[in-house]
LOSEVEX-790753 format. One record per residue (C-alpha): x, y, z; residue in one letter. Coordinates in steps of 0.2 Angstrom, whole numbers, plus 5000, padded with zeros to 4 digits. Layout:
N
@xx=X; yy=Y; zz=Z; rest=a
...
end
This chain:
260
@xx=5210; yy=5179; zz=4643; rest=x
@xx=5203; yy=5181; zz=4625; rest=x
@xx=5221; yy=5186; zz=4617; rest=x
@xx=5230; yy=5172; zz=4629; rest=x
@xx=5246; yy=5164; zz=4618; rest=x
@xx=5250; yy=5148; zz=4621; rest=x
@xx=5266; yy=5154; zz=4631; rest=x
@xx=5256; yy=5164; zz=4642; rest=x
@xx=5244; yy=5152; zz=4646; rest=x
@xx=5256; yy=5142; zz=4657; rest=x
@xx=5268; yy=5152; zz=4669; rest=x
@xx=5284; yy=5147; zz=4679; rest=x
@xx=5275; yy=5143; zz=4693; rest=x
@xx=5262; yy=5132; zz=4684; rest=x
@xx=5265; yy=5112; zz=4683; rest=x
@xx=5273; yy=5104; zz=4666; rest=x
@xx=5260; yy=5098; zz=4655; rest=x
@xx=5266; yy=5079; zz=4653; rest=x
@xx=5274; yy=5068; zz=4668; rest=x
@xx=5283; yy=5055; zz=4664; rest=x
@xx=5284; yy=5041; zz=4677; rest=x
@xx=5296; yy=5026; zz=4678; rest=x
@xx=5303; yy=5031; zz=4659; rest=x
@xx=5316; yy=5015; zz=4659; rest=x
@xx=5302; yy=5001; zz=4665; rest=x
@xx=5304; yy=4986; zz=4656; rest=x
@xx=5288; yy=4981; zz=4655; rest=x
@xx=5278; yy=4979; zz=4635; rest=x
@xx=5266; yy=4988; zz=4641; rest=x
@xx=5264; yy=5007; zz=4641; rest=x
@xx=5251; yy=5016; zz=4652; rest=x
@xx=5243; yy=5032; zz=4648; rest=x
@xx=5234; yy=5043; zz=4659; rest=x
@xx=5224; yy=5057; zz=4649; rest=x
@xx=5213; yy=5064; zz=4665; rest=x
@xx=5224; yy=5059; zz=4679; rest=x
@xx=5227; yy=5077; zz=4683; rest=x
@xx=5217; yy=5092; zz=4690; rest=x
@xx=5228; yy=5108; zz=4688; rest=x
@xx=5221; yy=5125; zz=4680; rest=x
@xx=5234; yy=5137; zz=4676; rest=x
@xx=5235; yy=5155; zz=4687; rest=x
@xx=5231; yy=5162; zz=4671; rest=x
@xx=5213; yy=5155; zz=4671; rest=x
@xx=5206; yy=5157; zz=4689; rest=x
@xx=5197; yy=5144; zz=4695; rest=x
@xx=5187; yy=5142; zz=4678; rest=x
@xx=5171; yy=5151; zz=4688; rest=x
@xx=5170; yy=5134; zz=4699; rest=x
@xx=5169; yy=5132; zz=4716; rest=x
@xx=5182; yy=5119; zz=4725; rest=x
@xx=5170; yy=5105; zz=4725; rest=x
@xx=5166; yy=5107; zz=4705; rest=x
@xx=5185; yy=5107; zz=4704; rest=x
@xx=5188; yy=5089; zz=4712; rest=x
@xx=5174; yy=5080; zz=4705; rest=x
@xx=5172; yy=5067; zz=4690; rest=x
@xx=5168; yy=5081; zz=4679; rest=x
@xx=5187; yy=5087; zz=4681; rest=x
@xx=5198; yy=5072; zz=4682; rest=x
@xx=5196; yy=5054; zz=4683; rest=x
@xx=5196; yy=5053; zz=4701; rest=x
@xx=5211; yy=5040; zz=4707; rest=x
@xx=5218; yy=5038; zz=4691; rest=x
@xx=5234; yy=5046; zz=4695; rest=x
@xx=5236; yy=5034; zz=4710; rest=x
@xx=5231; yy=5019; zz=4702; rest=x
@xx=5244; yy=5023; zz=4688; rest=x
@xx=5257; yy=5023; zz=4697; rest=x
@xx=5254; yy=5010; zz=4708; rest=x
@xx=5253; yy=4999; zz=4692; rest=x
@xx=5269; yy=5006; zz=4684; rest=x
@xx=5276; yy=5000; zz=4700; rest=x
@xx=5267; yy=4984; zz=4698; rest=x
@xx=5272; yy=4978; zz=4679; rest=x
@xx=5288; yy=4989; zz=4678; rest=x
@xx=5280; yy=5000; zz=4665; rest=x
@xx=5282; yy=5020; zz=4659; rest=x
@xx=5266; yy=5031; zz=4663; rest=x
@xx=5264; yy=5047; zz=4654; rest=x
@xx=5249; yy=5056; zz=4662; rest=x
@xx=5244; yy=5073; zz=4658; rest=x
@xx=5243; yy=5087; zz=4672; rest=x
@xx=5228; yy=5098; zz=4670; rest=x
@xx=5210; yy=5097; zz=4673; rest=x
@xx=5200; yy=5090; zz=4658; rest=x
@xx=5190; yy=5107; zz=4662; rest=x
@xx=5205; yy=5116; zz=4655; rest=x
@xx=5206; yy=5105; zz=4639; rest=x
@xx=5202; yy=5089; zz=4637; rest=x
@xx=5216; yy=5078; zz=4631; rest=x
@xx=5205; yy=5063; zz=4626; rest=x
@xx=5196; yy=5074; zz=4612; rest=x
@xx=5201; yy=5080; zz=4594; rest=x
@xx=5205; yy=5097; zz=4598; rest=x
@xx=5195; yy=5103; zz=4583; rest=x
@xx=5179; yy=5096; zz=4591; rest=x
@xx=5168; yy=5108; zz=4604; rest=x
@xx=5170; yy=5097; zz=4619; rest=x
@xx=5191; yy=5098; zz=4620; rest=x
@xx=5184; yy=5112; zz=4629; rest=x
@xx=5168; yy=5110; zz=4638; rest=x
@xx=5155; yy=5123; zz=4642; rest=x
@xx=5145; yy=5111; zz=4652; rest=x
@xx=5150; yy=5094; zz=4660; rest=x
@xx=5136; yy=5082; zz=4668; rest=x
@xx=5126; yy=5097; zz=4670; rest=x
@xx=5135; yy=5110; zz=4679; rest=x
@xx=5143; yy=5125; zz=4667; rest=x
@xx=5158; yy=5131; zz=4666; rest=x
@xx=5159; yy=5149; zz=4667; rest=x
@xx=5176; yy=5150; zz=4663; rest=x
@xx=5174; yy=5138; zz=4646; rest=x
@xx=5159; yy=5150; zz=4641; rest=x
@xx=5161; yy=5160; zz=4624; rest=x
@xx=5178; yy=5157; zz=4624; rest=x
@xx=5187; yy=5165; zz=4608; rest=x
@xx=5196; yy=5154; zz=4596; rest=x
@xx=5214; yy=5160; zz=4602; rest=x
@xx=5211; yy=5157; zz=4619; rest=x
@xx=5202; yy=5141; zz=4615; rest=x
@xx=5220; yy=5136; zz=4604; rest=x
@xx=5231; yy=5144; zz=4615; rest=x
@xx=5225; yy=5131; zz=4630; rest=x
@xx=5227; yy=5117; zz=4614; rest=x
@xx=5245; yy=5123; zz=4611; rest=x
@xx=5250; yy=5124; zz=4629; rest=x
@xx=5241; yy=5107; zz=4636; rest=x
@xx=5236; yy=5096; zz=4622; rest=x
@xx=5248; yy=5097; zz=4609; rest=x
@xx=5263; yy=5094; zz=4618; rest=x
@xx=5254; yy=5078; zz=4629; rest=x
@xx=5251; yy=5070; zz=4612; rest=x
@xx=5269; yy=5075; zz=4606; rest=x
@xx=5278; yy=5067; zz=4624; rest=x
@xx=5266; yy=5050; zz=4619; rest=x
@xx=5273; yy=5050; zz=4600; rest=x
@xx=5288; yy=5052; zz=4607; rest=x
@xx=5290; yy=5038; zz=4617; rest=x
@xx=5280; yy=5027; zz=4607; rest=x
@xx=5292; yy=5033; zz=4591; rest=x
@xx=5308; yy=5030; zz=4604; rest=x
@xx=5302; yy=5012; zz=4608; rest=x
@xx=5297; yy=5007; zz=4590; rest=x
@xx=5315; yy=5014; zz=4585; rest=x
@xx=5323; yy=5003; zz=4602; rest=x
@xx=5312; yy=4985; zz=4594; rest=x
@xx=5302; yy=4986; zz=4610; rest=x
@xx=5285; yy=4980; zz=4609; rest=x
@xx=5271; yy=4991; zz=4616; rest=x
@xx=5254; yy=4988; zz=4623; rest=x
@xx=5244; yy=5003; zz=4625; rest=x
@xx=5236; yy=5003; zz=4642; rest=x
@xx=5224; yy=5020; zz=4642; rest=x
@xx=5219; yy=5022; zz=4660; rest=x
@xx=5201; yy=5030; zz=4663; rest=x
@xx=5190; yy=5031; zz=4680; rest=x
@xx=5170; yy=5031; zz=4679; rest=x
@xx=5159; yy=5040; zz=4692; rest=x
@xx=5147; yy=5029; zz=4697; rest=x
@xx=5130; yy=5036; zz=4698; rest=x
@xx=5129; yy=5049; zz=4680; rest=x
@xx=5112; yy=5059; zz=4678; rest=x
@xx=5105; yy=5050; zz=4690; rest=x
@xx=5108; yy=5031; zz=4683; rest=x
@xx=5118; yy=5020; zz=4695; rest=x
@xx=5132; yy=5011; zz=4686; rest=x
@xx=5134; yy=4993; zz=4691; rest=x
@xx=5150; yy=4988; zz=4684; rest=x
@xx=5166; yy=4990; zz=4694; rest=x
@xx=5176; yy=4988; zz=4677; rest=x
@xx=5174; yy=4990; zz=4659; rest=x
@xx=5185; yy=4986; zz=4646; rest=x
@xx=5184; yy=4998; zz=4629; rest=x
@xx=5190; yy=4992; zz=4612; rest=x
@xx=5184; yy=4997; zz=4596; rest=x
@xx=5194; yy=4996; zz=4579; rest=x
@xx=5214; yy=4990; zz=4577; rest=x
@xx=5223; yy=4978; zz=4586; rest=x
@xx=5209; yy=4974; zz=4599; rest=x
@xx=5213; yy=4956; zz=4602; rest=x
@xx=5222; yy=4960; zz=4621; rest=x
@xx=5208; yy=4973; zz=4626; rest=x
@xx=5197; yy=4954; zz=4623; rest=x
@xx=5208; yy=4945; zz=4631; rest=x
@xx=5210; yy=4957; zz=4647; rest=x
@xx=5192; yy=4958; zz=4648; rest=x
@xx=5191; yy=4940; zz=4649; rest=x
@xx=5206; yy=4937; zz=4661; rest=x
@xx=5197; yy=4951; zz=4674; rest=x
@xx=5179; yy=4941; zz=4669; rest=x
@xx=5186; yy=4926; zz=4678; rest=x
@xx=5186; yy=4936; zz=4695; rest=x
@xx=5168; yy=4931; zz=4703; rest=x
@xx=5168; yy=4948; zz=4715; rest=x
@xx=5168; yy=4961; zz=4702; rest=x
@xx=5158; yy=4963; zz=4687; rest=x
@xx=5165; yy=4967; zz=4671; rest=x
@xx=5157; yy=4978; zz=4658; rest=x
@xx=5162; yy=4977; zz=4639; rest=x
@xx=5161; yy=4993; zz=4631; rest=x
@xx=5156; yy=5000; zz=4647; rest=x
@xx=5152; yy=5014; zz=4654; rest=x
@xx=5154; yy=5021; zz=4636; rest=x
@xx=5159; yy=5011; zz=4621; rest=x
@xx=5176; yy=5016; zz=4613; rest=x
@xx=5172; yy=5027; zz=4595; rest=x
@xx=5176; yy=5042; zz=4587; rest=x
@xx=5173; yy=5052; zz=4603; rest=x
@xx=5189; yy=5042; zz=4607; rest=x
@xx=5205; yy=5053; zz=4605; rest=x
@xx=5223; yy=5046; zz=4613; rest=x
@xx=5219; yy=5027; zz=4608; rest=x
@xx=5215; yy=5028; zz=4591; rest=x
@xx=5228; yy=5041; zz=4585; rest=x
@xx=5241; yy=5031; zz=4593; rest=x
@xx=5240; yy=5012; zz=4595; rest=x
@xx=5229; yy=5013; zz=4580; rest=x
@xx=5241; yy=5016; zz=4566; rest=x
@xx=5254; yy=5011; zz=4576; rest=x
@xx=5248; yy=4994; zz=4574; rest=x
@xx=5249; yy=4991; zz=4594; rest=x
@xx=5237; yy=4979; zz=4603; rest=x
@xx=5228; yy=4991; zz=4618; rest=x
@xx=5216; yy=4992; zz=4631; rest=x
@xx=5206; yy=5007; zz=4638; rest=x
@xx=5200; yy=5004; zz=4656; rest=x
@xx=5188; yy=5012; zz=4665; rest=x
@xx=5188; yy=5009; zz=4685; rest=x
@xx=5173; yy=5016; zz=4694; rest=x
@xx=5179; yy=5030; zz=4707; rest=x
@xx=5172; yy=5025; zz=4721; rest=x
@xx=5183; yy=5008; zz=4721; rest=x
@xx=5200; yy=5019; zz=4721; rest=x
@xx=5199; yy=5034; zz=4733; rest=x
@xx=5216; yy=5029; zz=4743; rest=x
@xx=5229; yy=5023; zz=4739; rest=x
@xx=5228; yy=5005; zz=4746; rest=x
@xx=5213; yy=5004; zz=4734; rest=x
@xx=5222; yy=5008; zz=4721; rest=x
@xx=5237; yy=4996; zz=4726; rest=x
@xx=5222; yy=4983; zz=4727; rest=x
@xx=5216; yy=4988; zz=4708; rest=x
@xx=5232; yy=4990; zz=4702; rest=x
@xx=5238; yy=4971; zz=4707; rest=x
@xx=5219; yy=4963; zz=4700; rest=x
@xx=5224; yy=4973; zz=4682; rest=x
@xx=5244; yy=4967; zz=4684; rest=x
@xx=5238; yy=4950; zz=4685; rest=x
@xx=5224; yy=4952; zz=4673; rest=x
@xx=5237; yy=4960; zz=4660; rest=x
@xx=5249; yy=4947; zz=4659; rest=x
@xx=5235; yy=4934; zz=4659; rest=x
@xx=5229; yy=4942; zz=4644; rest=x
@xx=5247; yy=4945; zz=4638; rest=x
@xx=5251; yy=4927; zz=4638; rest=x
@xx=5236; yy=4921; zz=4631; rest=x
@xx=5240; yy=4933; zz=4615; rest=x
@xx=5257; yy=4932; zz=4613; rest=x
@xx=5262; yy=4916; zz=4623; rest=x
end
């Protein structure tokens, strides 16, 4: 595993790294998906996890992939969502930092992430993260080139009880530097909703952990929104049809009340 080359990491019978869903939507916004997936390659085992490690929080955000594609249905939008288990590399970290490629998460190790050399380590970067980060340029680049205006919509689930603290919220909203006037604005539109409660850089706040957002929407200039959901709110699917509509309606609340 050790002397693994970025073509050998990924074989024919392995999944693409990036999907693209709805390419052509209309919509202004964009959404992302960073953990929606929970493939390891053939070429890495299971990672030294047993079945039930490989499905939790640590290894996706659970109903992500779900709930994006139930939105891109929902505001006729594009969503590139990355394939693999955040386990495998994690697409949401500067590759250069130690937890791209976690040796433990939330307490449980992963034997398959320990001692890992630094060409195995770059090979997973090169198979998985690089070209997710390329597809997203690409669009981005594609849509700045067409004059189409893009809102960054980063979609993140939470789990909701972490070393051993429950977690109240059933939505946060993350912002941080750049354009974060719509990531207010959405968090204000979904505020108005008396069942839920609303966190405001929540579960985590949005910094320089932060990967996709900030080398993306922020140079780019783009408003964005990262939204975290907590996973026990969008198991199935008509959970996430139920989130999906909530956020549609909260987005173009917020899109209105910014560029109206």
């Amino acid at each position: 595993m050790a002397g693994l080359t970025a073509n050998m990491v990924l074989g024919p019978d392995d999944p693409i790294p990036v999907g693209v869903l709805n390419a052509e939507g209309t919509s202004p916004f964009l959404l992302i998906g960073d953990h929606a997936g929970w493939a390891i390659p053939k070429t890495l085992g299971d990672l030294g996890l047993g079945a039930v490690d490989r499905e939790r929080h640590i290894a996706l955000d659970i109903g992500v992939l779900g709930l994006g594609q139930a939105l891109s249905a929902a505001l006729d939008a594009p969503f590139v969502h990355q394939a693999y288990s955040r386990l495998v590399v994690d697409c949401n970290r500067n590759p250069g930092h130690a937890d791209a490629v976690p040796a433990i998460s939330d307490g449980t190790a992963i034997p398959g992430n320990h001692g890992l050399e630094t060409a195995a380590r770059q090979a997973r970067i090169a198979a998985i993260h690089r070209p997710y980060h390329a597809a997203l340029a690409d669009v981005l680049d594609a849509r700045q080139a067409a004059g189409r205006p893009t809102i960054l919509l980063s979609l993140h689930s939470f789990t909701p009880v972490m070393a051993g603290i429950p977690r109240p919220w059933h939505v946060g909203i993350l912002h941080w530097a750049g354009q974060n006037a719509f990531a207010l604005a959405l968090r204000d539109a979904l505020a108005t909703d008396p069942s839920i409660t609303v966190g405001d850089n929540v579960p985590y706040a949005m910094d320089e952990t932060d990967y996709t957002v900030p080398l993306h929407a922020f140079p780019r200039g783009l408003p964005y929104a990262e939204i975290e959901v907590r996973q026990d709110l969008i198991p199935m699917r008509d959970d996430q049809s139920s989130w999906a509509a909530r956020l549609r309606a909260a987005a173009q609340s917020a899109h209105k009340a910014c560029f109206a």
